[in-house]
ROSEVEX-476842 format. One record per residue: z, y, x of N, C-alpha, C in turn; residue in one letter. Coordinates in steps of 0.001 Angstrom, whole numbers, plus 500000, padded with zeros to 6 digits. Each point is the difference from the previous one (the first is absolute). Example, Ala and Ser with C-alpha at 12.3 -4.5 7.8 and 13.67 -1.06 7.14 Angstrom:
BEGIN
<node n_pz="507800" n_py="494310" n_px="513190" ca_pz="500000" ca_py="501190" ca_px="499110" c_pz="500000" c_py="501200" c_px="500900" type="a"/>
<node n_pz="499280" n_py="501050" n_px="499650" ca_pz="500060" ca_py="501190" ca_px="500820" c_pz="500730" c_py="501090" c_px="499230" type="s"/>
//
This chain:
BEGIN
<node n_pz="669611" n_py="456194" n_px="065318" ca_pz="500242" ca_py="501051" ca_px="499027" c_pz="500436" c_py="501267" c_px="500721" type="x"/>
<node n_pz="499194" n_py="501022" n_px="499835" ca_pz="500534" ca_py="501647" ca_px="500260" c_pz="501463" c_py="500146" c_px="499618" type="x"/>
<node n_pz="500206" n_py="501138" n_px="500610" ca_pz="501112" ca_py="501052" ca_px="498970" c_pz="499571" c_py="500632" c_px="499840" type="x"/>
<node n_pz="500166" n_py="500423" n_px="498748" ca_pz="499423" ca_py="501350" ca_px="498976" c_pz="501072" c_py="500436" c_px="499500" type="x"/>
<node n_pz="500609" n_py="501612" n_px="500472" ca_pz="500592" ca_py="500703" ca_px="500210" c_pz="499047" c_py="501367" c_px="499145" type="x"/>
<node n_pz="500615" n_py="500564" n_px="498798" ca_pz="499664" ca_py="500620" ca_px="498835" c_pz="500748" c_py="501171" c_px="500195" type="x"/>
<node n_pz="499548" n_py="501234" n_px="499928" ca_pz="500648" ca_py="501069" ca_px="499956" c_pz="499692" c_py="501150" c_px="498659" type="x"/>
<node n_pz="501258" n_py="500906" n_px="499501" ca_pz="499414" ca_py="500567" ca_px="499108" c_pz="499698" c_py="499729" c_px="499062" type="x"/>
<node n_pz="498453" n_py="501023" n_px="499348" ca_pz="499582" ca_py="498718" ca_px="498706" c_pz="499577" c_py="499288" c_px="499846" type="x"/>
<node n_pz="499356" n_py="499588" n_px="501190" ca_pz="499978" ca_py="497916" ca_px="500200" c_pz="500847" c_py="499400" c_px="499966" type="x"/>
<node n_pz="501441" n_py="500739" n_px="500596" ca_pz="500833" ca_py="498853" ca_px="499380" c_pz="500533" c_py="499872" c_px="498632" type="x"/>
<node n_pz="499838" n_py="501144" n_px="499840" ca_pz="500224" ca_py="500317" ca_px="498233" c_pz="499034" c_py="498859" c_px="499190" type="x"/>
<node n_pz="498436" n_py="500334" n_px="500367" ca_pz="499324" ca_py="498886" ca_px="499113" c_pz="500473" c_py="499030" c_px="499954" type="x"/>
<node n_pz="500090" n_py="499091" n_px="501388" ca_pz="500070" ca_py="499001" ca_px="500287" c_pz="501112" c_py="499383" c_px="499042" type="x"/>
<node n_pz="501443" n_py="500900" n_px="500111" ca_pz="501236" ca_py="499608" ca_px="499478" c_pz="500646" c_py="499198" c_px="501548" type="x"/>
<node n_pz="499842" n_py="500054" n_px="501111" ca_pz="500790" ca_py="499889" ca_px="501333" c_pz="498987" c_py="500347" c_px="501180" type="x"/>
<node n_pz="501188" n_py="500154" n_px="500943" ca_pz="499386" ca_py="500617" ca_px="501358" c_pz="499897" c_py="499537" c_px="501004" type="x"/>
<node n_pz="500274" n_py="498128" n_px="499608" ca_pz="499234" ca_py="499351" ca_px="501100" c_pz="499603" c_py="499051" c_px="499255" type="x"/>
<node n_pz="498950" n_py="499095" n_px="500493" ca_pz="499652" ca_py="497733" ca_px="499560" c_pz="499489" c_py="499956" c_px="501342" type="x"/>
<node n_pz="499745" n_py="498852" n_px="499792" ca_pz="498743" ca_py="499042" ca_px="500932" c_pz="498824" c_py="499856" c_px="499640" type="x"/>
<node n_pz="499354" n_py="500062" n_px="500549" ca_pz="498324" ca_py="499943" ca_px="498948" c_pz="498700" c_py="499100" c_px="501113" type="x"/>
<node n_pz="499788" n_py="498984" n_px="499607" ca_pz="498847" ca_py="499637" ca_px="500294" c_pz="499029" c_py="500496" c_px="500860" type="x"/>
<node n_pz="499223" n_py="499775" n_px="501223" ca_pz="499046" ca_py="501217" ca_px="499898" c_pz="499456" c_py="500148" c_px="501623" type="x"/>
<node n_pz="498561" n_py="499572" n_px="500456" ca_pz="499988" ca_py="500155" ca_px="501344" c_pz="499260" c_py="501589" c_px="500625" type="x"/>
<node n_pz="499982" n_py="500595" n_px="498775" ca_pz="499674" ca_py="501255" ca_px="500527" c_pz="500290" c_py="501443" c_px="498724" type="x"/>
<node n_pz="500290" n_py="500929" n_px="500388" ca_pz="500813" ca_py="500841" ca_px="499104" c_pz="499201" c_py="499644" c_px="498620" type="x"/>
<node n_pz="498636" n_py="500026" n_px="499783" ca_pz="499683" ca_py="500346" ca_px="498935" c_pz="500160" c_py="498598" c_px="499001" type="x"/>
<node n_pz="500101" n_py="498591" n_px="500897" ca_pz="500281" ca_py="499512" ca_px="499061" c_pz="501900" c_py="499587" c_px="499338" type="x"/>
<node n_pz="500760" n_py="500682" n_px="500919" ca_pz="501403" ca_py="500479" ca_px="500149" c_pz="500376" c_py="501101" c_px="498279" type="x"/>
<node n_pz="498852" n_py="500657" n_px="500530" ca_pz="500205" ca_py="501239" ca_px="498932" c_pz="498880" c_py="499103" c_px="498422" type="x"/>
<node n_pz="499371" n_py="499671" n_px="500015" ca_pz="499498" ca_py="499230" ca_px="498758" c_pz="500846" c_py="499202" c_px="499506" type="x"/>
<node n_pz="500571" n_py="498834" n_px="501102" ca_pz="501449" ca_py="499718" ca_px="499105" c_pz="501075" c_py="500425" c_px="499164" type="x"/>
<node n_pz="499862" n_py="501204" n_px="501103" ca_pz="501191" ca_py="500530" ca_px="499191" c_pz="499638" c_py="500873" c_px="498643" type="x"/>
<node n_pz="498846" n_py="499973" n_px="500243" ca_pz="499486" ca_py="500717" ca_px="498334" c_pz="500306" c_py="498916" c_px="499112" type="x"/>
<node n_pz="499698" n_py="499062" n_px="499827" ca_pz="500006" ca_py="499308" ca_px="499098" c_pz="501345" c_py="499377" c_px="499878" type="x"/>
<node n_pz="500899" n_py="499679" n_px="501076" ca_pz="501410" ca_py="500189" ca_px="499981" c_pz="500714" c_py="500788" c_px="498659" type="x"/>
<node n_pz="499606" n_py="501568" n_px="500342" ca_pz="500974" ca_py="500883" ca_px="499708" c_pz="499057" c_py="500661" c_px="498665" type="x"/>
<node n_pz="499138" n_py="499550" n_px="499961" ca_pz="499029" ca_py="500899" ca_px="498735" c_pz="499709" c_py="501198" c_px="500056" type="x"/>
<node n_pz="499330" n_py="500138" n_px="498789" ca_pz="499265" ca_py="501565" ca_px="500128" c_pz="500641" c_py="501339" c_px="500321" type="x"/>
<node n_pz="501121" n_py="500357" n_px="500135" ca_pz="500657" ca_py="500729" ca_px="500133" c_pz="499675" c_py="500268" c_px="501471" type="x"/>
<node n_pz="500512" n_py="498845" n_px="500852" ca_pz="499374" ca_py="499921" ca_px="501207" c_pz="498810" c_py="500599" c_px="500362" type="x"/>
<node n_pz="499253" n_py="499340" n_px="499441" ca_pz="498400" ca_py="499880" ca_px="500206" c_pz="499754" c_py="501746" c_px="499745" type="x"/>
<node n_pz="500686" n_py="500517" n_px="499713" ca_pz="499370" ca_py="501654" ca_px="499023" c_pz="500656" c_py="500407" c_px="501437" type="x"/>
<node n_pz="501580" n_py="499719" n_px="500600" ca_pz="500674" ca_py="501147" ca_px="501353" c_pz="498605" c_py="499791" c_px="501060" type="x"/>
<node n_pz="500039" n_py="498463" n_px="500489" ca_pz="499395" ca_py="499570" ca_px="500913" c_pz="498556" c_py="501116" c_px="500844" type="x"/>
<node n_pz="499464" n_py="500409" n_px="499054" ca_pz="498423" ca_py="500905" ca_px="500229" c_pz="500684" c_py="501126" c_px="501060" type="x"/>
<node n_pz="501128" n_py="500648" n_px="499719" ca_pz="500736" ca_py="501161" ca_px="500260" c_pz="500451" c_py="499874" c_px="501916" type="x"/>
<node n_pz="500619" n_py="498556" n_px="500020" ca_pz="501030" ca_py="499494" ca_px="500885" c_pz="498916" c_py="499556" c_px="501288" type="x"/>
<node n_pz="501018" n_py="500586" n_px="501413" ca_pz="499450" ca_py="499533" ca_px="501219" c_pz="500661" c_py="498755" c_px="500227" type="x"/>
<node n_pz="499553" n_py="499230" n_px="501041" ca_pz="500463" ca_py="498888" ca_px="500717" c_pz="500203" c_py="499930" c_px="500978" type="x"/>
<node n_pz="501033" n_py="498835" n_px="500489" ca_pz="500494" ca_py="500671" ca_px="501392" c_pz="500418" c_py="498229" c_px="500279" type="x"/>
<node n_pz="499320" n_py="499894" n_px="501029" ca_pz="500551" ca_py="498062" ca_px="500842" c_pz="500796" c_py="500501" c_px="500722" type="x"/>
<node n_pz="501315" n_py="499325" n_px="499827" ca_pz="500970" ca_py="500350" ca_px="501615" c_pz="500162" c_py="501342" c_px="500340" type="x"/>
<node n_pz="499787" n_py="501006" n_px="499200" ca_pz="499742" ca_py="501458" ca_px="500237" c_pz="498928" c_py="501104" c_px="500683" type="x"/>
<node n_pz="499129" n_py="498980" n_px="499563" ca_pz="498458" ca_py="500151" ca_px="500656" c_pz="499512" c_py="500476" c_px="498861" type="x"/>
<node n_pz="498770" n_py="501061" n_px="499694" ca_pz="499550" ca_py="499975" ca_px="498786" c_pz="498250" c_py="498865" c_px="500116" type="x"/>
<node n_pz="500174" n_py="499317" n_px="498534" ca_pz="498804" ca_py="498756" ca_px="500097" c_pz="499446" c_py="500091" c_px="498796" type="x"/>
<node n_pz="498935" n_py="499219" n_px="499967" ca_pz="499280" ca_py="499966" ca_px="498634" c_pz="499773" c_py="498950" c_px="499546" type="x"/>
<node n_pz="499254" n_py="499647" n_px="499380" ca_pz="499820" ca_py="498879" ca_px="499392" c_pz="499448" c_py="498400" c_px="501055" type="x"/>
<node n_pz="499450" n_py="500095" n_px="500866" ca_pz="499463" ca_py="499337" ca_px="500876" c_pz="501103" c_py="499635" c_px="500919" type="x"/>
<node n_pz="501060" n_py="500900" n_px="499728" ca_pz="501110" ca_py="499731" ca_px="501573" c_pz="500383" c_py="498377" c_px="499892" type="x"/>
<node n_pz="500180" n_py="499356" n_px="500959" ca_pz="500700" ca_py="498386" ca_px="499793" c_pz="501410" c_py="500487" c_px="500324" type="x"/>
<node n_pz="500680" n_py="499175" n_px="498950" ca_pz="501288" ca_py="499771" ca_px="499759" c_pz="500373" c_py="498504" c_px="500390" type="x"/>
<node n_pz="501291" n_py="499920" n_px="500500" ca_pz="500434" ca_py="498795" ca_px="500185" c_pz="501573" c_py="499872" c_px="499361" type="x"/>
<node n_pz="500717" n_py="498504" n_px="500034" ca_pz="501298" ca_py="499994" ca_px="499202" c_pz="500873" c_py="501079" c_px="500256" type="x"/>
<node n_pz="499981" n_py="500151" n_px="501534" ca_pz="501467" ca_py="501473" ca_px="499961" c_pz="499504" c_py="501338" c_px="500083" type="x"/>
<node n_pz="498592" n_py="499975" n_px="499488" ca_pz="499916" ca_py="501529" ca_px="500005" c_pz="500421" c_py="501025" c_px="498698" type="x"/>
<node n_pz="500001" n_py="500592" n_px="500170" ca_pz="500935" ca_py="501426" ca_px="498952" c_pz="498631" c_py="500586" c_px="499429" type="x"/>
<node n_pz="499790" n_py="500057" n_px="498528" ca_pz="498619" ca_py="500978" ca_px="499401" c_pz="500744" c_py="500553" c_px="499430" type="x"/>
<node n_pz="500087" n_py="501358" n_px="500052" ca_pz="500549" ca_py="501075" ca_px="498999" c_pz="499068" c_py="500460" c_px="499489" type="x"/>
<node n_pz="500692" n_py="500920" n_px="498659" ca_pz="498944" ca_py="500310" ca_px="499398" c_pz="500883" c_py="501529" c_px="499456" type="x"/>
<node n_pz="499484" n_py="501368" n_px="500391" ca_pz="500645" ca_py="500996" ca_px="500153" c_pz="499277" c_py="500986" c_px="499409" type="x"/>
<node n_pz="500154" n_py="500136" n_px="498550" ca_pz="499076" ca_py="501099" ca_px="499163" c_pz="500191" c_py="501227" c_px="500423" type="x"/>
<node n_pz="499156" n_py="501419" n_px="499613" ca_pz="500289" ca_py="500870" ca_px="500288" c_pz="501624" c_py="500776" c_px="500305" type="x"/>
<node n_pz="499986" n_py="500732" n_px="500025" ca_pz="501577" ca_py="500822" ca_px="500002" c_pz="500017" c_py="501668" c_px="500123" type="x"/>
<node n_pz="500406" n_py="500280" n_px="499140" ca_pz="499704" ca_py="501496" ca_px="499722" c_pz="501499" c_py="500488" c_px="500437" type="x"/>
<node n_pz="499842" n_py="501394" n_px="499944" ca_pz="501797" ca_py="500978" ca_px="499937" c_pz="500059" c_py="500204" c_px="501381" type="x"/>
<node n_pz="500712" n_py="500272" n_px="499957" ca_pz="500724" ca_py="501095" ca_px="501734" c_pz="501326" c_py="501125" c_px="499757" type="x"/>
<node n_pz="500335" n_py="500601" n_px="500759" ca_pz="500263" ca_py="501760" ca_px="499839" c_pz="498661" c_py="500676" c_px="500264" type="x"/>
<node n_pz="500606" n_py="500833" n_px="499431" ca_pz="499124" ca_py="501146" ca_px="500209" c_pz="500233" c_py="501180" c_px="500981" type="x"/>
//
């Protein structure tokens, strides 16, 4: 099982900002967790990059038990 580490309004959908999830490669990591966390999810998800271990990955990346998938939607604001 991954860690899936939720930031933002993924973690908002989700309703927490970490689980464990099933999964030998992100995309089937991140399909779990759709159906996990429901549509709410499923609507941030399109928006959000991914990142293994702090690498950015896609759907094909292999995941193993101690690796870290975040999932880090946009982020707007600054100063000006």
């Amino acid at each position: 099982m991954a860690h899936l580490r939720l930031f933002a309004s993924a973690r908002e959908a989700a309703g927490t900002s970490a689980d464990r999830v099933d999964g030998s490669t992100v995309g089937e990591v991140l399909d779990a967790a759709c159906e996990r966390f429901g549509d709410g999810f499923v609507r941030v998800l399109p928006s959000c990059r991914v990142w293994v271990n702090g690498e950015s990955a896609d759907r094909a990346t292999a995941v193993g038990a101690e690796d870290e998938v975040a999932v880090l939607p946009p982020v707007s604001g600054g100063a000006r």
